[in-house]
C-alpha positions in Angstrom: -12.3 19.5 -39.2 -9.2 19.0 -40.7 -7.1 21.5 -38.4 -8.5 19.2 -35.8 -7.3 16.3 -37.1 -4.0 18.2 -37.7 -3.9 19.3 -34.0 -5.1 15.6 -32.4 -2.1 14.1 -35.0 0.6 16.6 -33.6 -0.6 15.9 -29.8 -0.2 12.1 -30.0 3.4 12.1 -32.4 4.6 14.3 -29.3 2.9 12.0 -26.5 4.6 9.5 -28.2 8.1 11.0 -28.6 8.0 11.9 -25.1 6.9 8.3 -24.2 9.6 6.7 -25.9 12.2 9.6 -24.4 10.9 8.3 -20.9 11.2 4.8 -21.5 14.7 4.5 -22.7 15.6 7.3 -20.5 14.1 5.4 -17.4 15.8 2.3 -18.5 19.0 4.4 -18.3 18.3 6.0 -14.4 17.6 2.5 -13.6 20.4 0.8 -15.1 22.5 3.2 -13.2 20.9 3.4 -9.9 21.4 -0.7 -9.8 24.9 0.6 -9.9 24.7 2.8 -7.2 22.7 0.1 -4.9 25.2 -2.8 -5.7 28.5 -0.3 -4.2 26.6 0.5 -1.5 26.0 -2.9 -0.5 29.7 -3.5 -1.2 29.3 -6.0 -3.6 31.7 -5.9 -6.7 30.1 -8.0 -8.8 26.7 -7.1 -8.7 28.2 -3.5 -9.4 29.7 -4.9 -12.3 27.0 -6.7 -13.9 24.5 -3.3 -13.8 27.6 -1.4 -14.9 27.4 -4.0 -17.9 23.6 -3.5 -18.7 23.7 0.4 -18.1 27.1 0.4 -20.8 24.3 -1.7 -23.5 22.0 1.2 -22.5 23.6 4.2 -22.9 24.9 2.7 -25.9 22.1 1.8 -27.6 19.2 4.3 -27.0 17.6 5.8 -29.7 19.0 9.4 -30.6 15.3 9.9 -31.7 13.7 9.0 -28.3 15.8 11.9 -26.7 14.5 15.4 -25.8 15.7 18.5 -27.9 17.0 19.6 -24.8 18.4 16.5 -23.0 20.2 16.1 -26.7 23.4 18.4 -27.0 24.1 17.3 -23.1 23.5 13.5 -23.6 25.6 14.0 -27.6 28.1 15.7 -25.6 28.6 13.3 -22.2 27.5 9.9 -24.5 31.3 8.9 -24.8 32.0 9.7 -21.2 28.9 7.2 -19.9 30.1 4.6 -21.9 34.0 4.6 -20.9 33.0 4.7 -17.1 30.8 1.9 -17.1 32.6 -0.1 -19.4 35.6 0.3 -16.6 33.3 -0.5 -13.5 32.2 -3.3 -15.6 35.1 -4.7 -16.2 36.7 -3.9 -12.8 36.7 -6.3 -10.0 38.3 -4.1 -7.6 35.5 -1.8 -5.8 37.4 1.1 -4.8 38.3 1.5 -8.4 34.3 0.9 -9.3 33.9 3.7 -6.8 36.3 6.0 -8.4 35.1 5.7 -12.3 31.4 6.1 -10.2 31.9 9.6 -8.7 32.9 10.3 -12.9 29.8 8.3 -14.2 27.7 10.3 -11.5 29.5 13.5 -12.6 27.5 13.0 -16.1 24.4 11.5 -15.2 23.9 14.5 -12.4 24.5 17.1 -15.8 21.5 15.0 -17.4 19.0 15.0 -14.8 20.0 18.9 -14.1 18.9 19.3 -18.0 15.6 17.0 -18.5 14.0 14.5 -16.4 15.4 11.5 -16.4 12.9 9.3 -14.3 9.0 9.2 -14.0 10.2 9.1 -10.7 11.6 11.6 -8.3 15.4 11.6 -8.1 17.8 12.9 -5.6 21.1 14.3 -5.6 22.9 13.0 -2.6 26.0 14.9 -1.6 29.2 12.5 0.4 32.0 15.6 2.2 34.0 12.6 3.1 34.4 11.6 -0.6 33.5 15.0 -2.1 31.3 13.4 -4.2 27.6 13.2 -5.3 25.4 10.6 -6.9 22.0 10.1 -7.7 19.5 8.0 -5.9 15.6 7.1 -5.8 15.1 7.4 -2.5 15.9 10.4 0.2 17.9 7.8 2.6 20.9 7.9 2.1 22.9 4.7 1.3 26.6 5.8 0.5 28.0 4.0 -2.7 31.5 5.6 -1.9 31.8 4.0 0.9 29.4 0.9 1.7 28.5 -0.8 5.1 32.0 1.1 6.7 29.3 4.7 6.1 26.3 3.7 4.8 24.2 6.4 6.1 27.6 9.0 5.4 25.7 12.1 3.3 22.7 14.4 3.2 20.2 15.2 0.2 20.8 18.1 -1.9 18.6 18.6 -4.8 15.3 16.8 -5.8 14.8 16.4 -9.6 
């Protein structure tokens, strides 16, 4: 009975770890597709308002709600995330926002190629005309390098 009990404890701490890795991860994904959706629809501040919520995220999330092996990868990129969304954040100017975005999706592309980062499927969209990738929740494609001038300017290359 009491290797049951054992067993049923060390099932739910791990549900719950991995519940609490998904929530703040989610939170994360989301915070920076809002990103993603506000320079494809060309709109600066938007783009800087989700760059400032996604900056609060990255920089507050629990070290203990992330998984052993997202860890080392998010310890290691953590500084990155923050710089580049402080800088869209405080950007008004979208082509820069673009820029320090192709180096935000840089680092979010290494995390979701080491542990999910969404409940949700998430693609890796590929632009040749910028030579850059980003993530996105849906397989359209909606360009955040470029906007309404090449919205649909890309293909899908990975699913996660």
């Amino acid at each position: 009975m009491k290797k049951i009990f054992l067993a049923i404890t060390a099932t739910i701490t791990i549900a719950t770890m991995s519940f609490a890795q998904t929530k703040s991860i989610n939170n994360l994904t989301a915070q920076y597709l809002q990103i993603k959706s506000a320079l494809a629809n060309d709109d600066a501040a938007k783009a800087s308002a989700a760059a400032t919520e996604f900056s609060k995220a990255v920089s507050t999330i629990p070290m203990k709600d992330i998984s052993a092996t997202l860890h080392p990868i998010f310890m290691q990129h953590q500084k990155d995330l923050i710089e580049e969304s402080k800088s869209i954040a405080s950007s008004k100017d979208i082509k820069t926002q673009r820029k320090r975005f192709a180096e935000l999706s840089q680092n979010m592309i290494l995390l979701a190629k080491t542990d999910k980062i969404s409940s949700n499927a998430i693609y890796e969209a590929y632009c040749p005309m910028k030579k850059a990738s980003w993530l996105s929740s849906e397989k359209a494609i909606e360009n955040p390098y470029y906007g309404a001038a090449m919205l649909d300017c890309g293909k899908i290359t990975t699913s996660y």
